[in-house]
Chimera marker file (.cmm) of the C-alpha trace (Angstrom):
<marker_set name="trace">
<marker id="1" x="4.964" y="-8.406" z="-10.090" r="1" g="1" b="0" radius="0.5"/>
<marker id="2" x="4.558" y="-10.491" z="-6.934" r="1" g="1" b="0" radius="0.5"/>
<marker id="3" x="4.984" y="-9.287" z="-3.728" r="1" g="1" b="0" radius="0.5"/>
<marker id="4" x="7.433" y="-10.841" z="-1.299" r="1" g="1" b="0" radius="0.5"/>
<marker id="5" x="7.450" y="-11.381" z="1.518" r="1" g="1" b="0" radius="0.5"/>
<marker id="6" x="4.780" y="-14.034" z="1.362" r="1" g="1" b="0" radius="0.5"/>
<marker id="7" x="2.570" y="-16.161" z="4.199" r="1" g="1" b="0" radius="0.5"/>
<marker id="8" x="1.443" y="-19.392" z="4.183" r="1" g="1" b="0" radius="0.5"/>
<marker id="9" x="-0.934" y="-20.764" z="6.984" r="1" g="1" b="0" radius="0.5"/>
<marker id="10" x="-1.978" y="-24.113" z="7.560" r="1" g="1" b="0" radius="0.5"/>
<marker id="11" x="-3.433" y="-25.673" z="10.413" r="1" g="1" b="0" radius="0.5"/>
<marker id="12" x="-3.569" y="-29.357" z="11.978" r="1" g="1" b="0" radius="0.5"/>
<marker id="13" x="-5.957" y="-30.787" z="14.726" r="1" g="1" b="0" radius="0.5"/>
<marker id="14" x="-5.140" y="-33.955" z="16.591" r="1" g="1" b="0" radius="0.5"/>
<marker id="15" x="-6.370" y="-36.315" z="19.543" r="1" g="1" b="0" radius="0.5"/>
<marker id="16" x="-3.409" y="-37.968" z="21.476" r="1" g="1" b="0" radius="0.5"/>
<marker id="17" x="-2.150" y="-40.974" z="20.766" r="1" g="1" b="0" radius="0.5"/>
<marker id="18" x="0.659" y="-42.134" z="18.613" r="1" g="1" b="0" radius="0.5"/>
<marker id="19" x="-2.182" y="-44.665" z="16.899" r="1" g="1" b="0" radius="0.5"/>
<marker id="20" x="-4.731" y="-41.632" z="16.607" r="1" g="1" b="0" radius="0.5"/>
<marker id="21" x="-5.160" y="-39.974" z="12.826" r="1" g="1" b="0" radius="0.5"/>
<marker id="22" x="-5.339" y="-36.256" z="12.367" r="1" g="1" b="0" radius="0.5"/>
<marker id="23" x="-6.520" y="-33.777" z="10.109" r="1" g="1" b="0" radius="0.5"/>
<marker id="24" x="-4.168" y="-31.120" z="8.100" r="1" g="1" b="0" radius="0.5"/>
<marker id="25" x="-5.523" y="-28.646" z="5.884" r="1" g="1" b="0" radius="0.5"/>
<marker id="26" x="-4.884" y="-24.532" z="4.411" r="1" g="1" b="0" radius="0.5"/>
<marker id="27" x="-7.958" y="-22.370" z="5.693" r="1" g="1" b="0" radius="0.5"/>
<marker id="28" x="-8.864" y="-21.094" z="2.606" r="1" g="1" b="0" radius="0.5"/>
<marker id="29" x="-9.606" y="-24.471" z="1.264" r="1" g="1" b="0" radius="0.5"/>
<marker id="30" x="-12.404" y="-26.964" z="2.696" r="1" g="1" b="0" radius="0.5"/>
<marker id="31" x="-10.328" y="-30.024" z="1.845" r="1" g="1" b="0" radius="0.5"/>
<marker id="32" x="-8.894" y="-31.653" z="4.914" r="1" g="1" b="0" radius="0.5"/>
<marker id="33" x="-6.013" y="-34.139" z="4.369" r="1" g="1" b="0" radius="0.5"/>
<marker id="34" x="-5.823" y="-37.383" z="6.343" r="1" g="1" b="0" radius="0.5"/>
<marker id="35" x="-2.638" y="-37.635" z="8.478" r="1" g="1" b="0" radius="0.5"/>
<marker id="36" x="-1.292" y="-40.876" z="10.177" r="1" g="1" b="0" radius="0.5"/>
<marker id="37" x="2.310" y="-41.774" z="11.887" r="1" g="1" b="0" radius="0.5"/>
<marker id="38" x="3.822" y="-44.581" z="9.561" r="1" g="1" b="0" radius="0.5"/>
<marker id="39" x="4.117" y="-48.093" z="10.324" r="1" g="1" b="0" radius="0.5"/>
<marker id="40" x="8.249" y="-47.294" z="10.003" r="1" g="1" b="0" radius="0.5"/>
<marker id="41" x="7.768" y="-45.190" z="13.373" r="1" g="1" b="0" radius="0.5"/>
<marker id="42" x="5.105" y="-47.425" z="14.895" r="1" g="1" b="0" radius="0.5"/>
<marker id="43" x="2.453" y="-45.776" z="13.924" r="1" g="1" b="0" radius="0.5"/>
<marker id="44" x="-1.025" y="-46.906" z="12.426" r="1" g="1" b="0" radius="0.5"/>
<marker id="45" x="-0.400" y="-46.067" z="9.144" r="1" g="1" b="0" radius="0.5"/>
<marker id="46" x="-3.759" y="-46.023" z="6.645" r="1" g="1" b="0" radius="0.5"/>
<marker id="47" x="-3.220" y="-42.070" z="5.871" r="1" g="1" b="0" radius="0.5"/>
<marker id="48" x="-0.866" y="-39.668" z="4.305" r="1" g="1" b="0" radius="0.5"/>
<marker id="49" x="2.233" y="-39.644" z="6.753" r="1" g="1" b="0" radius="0.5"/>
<marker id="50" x="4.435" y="-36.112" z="7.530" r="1" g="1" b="0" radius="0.5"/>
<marker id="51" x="7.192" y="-37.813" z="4.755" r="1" g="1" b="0" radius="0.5"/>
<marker id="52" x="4.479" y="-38.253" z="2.186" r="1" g="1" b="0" radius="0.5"/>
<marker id="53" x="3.534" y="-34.580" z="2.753" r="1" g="1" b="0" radius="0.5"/>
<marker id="54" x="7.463" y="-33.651" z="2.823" r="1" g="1" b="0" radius="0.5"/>
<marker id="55" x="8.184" y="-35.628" z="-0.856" r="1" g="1" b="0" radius="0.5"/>
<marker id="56" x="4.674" y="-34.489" z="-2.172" r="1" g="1" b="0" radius="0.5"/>
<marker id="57" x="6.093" y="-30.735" z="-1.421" r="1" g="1" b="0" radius="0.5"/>
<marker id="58" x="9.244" y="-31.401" z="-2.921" r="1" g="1" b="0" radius="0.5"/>
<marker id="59" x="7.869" y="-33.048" z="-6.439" r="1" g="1" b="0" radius="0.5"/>
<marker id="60" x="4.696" y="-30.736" z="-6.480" r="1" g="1" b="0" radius="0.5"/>
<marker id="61" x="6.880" y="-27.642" z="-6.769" r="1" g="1" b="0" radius="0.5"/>
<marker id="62" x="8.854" y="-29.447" z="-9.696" r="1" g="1" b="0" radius="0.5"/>
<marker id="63" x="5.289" y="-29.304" z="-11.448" r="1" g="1" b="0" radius="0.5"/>
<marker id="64" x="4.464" y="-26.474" z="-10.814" r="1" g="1" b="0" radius="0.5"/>
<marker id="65" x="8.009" y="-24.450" z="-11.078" r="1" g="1" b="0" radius="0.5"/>
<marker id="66" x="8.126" y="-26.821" z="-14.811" r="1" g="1" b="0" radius="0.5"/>
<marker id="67" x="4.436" y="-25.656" z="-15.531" r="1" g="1" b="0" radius="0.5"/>
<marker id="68" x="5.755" y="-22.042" z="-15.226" r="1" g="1" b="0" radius="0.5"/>
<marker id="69" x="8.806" y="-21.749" z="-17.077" r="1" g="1" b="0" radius="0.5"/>
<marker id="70" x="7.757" y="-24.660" z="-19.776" r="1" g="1" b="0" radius="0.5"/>
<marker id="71" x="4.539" y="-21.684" z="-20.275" r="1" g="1" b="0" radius="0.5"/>
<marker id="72" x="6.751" y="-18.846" z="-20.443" r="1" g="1" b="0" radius="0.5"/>
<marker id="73" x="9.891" y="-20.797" z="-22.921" r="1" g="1" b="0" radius="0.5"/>
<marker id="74" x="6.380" y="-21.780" z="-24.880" r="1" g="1" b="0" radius="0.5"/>
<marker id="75" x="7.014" y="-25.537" z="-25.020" r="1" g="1" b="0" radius="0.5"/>
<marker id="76" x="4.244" y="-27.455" z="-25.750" r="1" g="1" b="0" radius="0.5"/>
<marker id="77" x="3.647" y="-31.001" z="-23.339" r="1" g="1" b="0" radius="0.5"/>
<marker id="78" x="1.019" y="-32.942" z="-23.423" r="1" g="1" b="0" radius="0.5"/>
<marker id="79" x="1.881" y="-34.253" z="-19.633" r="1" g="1" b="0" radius="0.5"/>
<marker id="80" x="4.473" y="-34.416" z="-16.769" r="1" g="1" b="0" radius="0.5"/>
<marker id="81" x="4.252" y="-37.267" z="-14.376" r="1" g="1" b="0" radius="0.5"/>
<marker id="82" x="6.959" y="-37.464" z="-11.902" r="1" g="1" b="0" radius="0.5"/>
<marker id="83" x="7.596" y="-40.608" z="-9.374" r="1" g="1" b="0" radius="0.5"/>
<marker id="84" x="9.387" y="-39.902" z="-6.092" r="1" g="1" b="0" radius="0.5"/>
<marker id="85" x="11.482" y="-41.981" z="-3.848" r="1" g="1" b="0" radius="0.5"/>
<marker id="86" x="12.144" y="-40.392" z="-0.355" r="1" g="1" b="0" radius="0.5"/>
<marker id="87" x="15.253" y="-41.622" z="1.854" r="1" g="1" b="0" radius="0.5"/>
<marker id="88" x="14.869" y="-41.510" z="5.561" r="1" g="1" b="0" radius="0.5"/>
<marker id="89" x="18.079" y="-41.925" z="7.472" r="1" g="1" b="0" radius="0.5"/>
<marker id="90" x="20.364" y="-40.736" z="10.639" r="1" g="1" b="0" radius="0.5"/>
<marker id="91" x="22.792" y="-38.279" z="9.916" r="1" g="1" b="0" radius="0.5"/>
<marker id="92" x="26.132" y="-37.799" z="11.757" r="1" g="1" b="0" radius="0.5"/>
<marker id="93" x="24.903" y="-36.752" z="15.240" r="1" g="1" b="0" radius="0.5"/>
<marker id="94" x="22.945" y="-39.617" z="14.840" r="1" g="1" b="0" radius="0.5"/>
<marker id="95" x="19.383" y="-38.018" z="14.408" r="1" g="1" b="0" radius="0.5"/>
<marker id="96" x="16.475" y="-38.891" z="11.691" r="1" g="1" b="0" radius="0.5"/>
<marker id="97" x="16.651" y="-36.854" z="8.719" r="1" g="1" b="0" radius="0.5"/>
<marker id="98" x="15.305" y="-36.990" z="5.087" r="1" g="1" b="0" radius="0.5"/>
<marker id="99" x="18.579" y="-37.713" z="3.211" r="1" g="1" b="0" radius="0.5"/>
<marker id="100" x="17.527" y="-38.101" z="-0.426" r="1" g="1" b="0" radius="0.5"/>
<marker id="101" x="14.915" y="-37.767" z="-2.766" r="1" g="1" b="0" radius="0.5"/>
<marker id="102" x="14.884" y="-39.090" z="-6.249" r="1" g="1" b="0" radius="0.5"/>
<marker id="103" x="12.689" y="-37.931" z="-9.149" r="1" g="1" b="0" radius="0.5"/>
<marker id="104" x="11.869" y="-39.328" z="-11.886" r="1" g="1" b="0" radius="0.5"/>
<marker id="105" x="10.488" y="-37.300" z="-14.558" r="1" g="1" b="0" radius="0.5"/>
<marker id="106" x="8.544" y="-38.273" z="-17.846" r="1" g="1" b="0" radius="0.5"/>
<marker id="107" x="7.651" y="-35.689" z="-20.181" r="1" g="1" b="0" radius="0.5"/>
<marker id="108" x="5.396" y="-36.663" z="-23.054" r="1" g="1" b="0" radius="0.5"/>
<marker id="109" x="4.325" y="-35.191" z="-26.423" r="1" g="1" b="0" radius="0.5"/>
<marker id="110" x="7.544" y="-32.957" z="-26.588" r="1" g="1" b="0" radius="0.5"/>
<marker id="111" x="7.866" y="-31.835" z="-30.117" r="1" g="1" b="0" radius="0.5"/>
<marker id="112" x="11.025" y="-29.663" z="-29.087" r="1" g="1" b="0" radius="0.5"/>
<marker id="113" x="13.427" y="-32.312" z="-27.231" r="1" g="1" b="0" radius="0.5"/>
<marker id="114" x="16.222" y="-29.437" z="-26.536" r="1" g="1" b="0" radius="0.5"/>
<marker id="115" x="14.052" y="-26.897" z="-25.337" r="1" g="1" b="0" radius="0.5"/>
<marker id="116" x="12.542" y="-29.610" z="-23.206" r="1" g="1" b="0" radius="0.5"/>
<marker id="117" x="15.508" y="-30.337" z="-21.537" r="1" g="1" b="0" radius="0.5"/>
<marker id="118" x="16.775" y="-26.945" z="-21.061" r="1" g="1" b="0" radius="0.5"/>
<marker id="119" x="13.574" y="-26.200" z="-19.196" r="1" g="1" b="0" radius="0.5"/>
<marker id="120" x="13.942" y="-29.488" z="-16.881" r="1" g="1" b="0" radius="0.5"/>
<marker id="121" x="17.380" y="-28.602" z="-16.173" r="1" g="1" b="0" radius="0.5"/>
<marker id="122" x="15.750" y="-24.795" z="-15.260" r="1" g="1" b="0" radius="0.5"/>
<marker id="123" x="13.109" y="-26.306" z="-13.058" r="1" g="1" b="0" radius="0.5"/>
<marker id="124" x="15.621" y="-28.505" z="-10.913" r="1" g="1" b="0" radius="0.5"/>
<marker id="125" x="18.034" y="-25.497" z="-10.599" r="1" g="1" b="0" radius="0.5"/>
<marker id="126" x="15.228" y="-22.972" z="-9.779" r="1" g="1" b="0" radius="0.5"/>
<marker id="127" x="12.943" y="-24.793" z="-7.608" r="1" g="1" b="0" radius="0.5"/>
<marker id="128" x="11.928" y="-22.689" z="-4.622" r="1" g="1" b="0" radius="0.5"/>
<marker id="129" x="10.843" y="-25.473" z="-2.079" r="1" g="1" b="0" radius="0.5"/>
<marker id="130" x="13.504" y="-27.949" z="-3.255" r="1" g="1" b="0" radius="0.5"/>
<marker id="131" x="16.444" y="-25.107" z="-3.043" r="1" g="1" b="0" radius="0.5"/>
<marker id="132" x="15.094" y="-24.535" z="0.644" r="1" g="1" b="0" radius="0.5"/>
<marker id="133" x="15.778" y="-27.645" z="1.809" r="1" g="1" b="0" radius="0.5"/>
<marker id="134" x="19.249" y="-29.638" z="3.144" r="1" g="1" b="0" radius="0.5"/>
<marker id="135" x="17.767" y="-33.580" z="1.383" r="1" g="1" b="0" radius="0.5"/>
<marker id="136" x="19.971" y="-34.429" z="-1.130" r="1" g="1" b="0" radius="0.5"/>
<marker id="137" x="18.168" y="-34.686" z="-4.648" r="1" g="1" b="0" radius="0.5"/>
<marker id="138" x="18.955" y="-36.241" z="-7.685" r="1" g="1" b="0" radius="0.5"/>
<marker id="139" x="16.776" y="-35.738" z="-10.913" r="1" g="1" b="0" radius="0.5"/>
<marker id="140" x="16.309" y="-38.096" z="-14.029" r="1" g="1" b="0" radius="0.5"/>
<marker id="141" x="14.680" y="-36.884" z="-16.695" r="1" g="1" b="0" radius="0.5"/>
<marker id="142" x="12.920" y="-38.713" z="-19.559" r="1" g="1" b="0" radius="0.5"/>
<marker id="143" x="11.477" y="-36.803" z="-22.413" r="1" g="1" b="0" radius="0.5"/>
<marker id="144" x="9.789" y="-39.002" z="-24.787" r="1" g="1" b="0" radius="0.5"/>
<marker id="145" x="8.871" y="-37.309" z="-28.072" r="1" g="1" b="0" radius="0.5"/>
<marker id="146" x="6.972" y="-37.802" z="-31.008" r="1" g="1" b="0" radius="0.5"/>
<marker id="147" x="8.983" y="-38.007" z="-34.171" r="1" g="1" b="0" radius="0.5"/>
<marker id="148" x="7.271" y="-37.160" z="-37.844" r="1" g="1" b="0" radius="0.5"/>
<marker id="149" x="6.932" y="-41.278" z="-38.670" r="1" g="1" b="0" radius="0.5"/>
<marker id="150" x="4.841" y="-41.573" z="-35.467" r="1" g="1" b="0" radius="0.5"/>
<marker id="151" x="6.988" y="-43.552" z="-33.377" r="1" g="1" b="0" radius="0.5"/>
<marker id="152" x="7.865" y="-42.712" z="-29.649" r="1" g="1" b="0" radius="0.5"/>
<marker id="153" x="11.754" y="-41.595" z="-28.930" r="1" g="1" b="0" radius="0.5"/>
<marker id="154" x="12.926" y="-41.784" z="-25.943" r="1" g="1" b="0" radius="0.5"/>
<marker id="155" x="16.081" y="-39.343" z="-24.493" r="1" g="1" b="0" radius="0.5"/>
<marker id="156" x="17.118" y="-39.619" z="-20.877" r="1" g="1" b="0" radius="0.5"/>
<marker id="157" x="19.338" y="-37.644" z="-18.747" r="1" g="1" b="0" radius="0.5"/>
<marker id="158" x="20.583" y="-37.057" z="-14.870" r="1" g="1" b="0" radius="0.5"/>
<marker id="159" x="20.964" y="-34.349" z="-12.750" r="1" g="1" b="0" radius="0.5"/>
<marker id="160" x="22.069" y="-34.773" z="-9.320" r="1" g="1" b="0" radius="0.5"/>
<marker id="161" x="21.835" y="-31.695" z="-6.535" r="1" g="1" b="0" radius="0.5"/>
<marker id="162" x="23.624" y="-32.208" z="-3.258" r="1" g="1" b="0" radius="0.5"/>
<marker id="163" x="23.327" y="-30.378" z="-0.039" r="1" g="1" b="0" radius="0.5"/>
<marker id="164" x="24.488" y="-31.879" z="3.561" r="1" g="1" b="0" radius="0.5"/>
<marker id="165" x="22.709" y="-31.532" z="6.500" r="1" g="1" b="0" radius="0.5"/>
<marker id="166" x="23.412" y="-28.575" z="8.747" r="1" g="1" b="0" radius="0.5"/>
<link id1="1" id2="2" r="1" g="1" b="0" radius="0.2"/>
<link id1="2" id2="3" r="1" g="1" b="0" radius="0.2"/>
<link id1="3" id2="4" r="1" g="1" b="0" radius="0.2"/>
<link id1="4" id2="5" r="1" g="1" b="0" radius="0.2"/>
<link id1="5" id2="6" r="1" g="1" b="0" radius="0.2"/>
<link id1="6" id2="7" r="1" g="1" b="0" radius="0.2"/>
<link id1="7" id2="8" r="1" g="1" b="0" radius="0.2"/>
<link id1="8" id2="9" r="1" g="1" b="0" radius="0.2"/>
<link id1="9" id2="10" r="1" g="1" b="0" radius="0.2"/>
<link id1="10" id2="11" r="1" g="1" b="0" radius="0.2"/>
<link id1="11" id2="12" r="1" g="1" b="0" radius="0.2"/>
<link id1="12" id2="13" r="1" g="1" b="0" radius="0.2"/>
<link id1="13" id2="14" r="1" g="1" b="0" radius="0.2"/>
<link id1="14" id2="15" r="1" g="1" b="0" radius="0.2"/>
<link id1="15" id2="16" r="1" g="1" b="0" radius="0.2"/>
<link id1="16" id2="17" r="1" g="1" b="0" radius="0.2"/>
<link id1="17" id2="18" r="1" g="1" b="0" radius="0.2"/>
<link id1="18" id2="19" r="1" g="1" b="0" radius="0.2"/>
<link id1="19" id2="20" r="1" g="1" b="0" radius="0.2"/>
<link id1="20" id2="21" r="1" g="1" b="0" radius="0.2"/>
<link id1="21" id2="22" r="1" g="1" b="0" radius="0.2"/>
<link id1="22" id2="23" r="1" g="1" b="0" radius="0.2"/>
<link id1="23" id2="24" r="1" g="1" b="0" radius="0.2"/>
<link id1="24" id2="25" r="1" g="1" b="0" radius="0.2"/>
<link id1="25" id2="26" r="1" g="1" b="0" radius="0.2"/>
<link id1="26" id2="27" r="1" g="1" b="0" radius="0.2"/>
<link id1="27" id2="28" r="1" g="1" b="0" radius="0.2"/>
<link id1="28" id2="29" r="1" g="1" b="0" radius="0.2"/>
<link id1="29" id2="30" r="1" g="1" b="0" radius="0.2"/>
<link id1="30" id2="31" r="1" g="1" b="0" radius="0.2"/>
<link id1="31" id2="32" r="1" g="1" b="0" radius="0.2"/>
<link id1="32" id2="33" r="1" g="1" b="0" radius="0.2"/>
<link id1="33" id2="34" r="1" g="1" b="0" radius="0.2"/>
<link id1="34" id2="35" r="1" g="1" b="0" radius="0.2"/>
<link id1="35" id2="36" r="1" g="1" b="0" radius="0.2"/>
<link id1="36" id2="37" r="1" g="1" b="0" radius="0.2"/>
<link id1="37" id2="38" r="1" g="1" b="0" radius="0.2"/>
<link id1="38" id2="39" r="1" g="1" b="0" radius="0.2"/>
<link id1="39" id2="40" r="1" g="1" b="0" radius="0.2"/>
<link id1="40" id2="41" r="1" g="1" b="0" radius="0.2"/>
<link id1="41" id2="42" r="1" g="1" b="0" radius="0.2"/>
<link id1="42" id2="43" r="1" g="1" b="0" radius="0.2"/>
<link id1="43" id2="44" r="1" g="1" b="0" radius="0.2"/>
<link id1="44" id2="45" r="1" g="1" b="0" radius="0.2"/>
<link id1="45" id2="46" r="1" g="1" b="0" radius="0.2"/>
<link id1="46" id2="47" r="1" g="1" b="0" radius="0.2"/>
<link id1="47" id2="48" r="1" g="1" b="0" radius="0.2"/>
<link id1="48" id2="49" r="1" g="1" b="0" radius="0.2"/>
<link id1="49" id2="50" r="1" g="1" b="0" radius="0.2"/>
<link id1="50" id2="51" r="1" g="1" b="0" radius="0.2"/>
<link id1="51" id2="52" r="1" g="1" b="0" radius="0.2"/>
<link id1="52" id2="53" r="1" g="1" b="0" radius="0.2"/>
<link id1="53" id2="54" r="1" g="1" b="0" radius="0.2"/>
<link id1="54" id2="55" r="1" g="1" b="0" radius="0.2"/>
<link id1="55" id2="56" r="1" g="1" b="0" radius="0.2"/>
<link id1="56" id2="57" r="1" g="1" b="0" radius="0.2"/>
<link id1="57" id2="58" r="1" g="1" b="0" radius="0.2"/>
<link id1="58" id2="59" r="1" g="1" b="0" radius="0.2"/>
<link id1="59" id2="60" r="1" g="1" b="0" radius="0.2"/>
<link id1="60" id2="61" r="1" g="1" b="0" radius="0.2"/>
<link id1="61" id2="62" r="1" g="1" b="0" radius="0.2"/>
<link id1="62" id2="63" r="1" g="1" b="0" radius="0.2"/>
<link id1="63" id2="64" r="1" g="1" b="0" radius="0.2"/>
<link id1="64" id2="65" r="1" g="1" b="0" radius="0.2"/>
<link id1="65" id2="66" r="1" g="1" b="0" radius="0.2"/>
<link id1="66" id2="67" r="1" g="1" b="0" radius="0.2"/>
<link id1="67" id2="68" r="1" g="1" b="0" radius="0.2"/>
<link id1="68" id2="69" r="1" g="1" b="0" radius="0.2"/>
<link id1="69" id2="70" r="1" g="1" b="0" radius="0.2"/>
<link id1="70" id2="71" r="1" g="1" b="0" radius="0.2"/>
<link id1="71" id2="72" r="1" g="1" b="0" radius="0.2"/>
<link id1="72" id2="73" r="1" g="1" b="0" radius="0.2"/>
<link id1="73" id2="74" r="1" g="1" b="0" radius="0.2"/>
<link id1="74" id2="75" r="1" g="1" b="0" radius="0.2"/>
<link id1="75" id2="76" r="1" g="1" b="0" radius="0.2"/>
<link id1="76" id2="77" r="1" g="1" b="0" radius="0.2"/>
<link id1="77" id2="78" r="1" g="1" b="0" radius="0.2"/>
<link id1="78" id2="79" r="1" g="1" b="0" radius="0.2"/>
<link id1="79" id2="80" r="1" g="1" b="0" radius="0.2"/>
<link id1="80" id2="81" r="1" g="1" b="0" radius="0.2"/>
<link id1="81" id2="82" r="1" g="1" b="0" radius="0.2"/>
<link id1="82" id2="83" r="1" g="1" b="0" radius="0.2"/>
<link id1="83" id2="84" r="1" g="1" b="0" radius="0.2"/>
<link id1="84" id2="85" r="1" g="1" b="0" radius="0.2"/>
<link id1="85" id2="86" r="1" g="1" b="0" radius="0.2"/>
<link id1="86" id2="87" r="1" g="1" b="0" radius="0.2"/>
<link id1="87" id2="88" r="1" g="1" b="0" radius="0.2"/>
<link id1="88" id2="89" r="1" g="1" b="0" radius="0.2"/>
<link id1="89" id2="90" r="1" g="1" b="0" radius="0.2"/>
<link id1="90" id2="91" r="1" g="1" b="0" radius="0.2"/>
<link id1="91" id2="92" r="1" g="1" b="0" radius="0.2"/>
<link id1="92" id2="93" r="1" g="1" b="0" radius="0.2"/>
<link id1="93" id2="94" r="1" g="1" b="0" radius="0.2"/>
<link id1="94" id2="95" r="1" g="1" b="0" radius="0.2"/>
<link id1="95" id2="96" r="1" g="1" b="0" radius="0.2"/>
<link id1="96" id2="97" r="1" g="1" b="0" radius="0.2"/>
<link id1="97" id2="98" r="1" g="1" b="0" radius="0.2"/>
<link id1="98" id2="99" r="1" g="1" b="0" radius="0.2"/>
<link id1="99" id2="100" r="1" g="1" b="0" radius="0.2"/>
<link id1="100" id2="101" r="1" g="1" b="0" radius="0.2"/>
<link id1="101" id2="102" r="1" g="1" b="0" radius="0.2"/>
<link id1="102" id2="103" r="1" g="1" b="0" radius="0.2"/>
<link id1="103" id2="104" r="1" g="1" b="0" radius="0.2"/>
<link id1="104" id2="105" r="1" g="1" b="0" radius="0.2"/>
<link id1="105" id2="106" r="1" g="1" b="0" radius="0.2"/>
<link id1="106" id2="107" r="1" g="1" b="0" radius="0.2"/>
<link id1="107" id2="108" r="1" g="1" b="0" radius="0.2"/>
<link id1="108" id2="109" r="1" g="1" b="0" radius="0.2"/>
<link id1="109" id2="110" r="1" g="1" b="0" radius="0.2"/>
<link id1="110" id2="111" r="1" g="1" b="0" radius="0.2"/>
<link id1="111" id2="112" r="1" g="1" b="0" radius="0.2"/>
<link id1="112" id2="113" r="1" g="1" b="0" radius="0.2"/>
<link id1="113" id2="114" r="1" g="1" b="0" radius="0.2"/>
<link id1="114" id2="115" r="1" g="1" b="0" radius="0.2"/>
<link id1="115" id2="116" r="1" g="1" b="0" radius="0.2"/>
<link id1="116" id2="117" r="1" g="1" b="0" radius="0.2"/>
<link id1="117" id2="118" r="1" g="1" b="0" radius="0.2"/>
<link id1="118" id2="119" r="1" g="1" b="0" radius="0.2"/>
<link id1="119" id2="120" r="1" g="1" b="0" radius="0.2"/>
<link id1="120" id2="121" r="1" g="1" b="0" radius="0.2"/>
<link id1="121" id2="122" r="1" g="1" b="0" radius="0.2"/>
<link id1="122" id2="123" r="1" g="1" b="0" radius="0.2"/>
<link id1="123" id2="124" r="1" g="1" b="0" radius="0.2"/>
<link id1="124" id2="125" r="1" g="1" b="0" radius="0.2"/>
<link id1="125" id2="126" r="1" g="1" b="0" radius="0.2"/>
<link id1="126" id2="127" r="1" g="1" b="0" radius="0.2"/>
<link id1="127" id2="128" r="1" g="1" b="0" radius="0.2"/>
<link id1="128" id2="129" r="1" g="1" b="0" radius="0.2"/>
<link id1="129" id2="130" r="1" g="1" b="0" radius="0.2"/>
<link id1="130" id2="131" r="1" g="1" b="0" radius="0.2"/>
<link id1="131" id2="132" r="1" g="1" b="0" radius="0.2"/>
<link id1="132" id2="133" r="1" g="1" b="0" radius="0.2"/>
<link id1="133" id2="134" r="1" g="1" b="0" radius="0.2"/>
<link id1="134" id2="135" r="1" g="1" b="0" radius="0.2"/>
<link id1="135" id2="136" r="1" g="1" b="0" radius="0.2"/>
<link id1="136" id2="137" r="1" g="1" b="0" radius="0.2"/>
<link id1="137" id2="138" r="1" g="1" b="0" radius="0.2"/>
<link id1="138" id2="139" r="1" g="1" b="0" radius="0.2"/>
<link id1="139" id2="140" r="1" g="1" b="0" radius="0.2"/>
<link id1="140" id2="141" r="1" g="1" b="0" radius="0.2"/>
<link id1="141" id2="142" r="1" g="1" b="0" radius="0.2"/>
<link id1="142" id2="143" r="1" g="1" b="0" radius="0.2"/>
<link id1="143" id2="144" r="1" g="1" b="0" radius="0.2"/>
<link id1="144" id2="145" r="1" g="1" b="0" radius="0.2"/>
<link id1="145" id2="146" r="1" g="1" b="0" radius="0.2"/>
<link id1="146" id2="147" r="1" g="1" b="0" radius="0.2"/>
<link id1="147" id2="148" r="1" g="1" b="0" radius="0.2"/>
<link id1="148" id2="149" r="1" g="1" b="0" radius="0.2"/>
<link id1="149" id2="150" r="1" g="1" b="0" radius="0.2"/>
<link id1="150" id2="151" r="1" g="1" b="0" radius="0.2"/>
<link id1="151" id2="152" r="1" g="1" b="0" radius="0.2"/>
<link id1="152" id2="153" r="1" g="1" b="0" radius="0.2"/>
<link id1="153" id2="154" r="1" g="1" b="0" radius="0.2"/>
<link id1="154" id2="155" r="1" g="1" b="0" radius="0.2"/>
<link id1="155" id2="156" r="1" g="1" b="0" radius="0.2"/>
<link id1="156" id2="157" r="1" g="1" b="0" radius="0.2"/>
<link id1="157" id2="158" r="1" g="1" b="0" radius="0.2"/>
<link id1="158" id2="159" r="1" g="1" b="0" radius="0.2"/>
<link id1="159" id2="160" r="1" g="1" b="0" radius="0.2"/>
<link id1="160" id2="161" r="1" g="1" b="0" radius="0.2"/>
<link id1="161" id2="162" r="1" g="1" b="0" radius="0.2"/>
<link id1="162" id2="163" r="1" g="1" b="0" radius="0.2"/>
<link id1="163" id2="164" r="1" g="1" b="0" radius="0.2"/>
<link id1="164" id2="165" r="1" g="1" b="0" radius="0.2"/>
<link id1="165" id2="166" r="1" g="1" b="0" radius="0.2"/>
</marker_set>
């Protein structure tokens, strides 16, 4: 049984400078991630930005909630890639805000299509970063399976989640 409440620390260290990288990283692990304001704000680009991070977050808990519950429903996948599209625009009051995120999920070497799909629709209801946050998300799934002749099948469905910004 895990224990809640739970802590997360990470750390950043930067120069000044809207053109000046920085360095973001967890302490327990030695690998330091590149950081770098976006050409869209003005900034030098040439490293992961603060919306990179924010859609890597978002889709990287998809994996990782679908790696859970796909382990404990005992479907078999050979892989999961997922492609993410991030919308940046103003809301009402007129401030920046990340509006929308889109992801696309392929799921490969499913032998069970309907289990496969009731675990995708799972994972989009359950996820615990993307149910924290106010972006509007929308969720395509594609499971391609392998039927007895060989050939590929291909079965597609959406899911859209909506939240407004507070």
């Amino acid at each position: 049984m895990m224990k809640y409440p739970m802590t997360f620390t990470v750390q950043s260290l930067s120069e000044s400078g809207i053109q000046s990288k920085w360095v973001t990283h967890a302490p327990n692990y030695f690998e330091k991630i590149p950081l770098s304001i976006p050409p869209e704000f003005n900034g030098p680009g040439e490293a992961f930005s603060p919306e990179d991070l924010y859609a890597m977050a978002l889709q990287n808990c998809f994996v990782a909630t679908f790696k859970v519950f796909a382990e404990k429903s005992r479907l078999q996948f050979q892989i999961i890639q997922v492609t993410s599209h991030l919308e940046v625009d103003r809301n009402e009051q007129g401030q920046p805000w990340m509006s929308r995120i889109e992801l696309q999920i392929h799921l490969y070497g499913i032998n069970q299509r309907d289990l496969a799909e009731r675990v995708l629709q799972r994972t989009s209801e359950n996820c615990m970063i993307l149910n924290s946050v106010n972006t509007k998300k929308s969720f395509k799934f594609i499971v391609h399976t392998e039927e007895k002749s060989g050939s590929l099948e291909i079965y597609e469905t959406e899911n859209s989640s909506h939240s407004e910004p507070s």
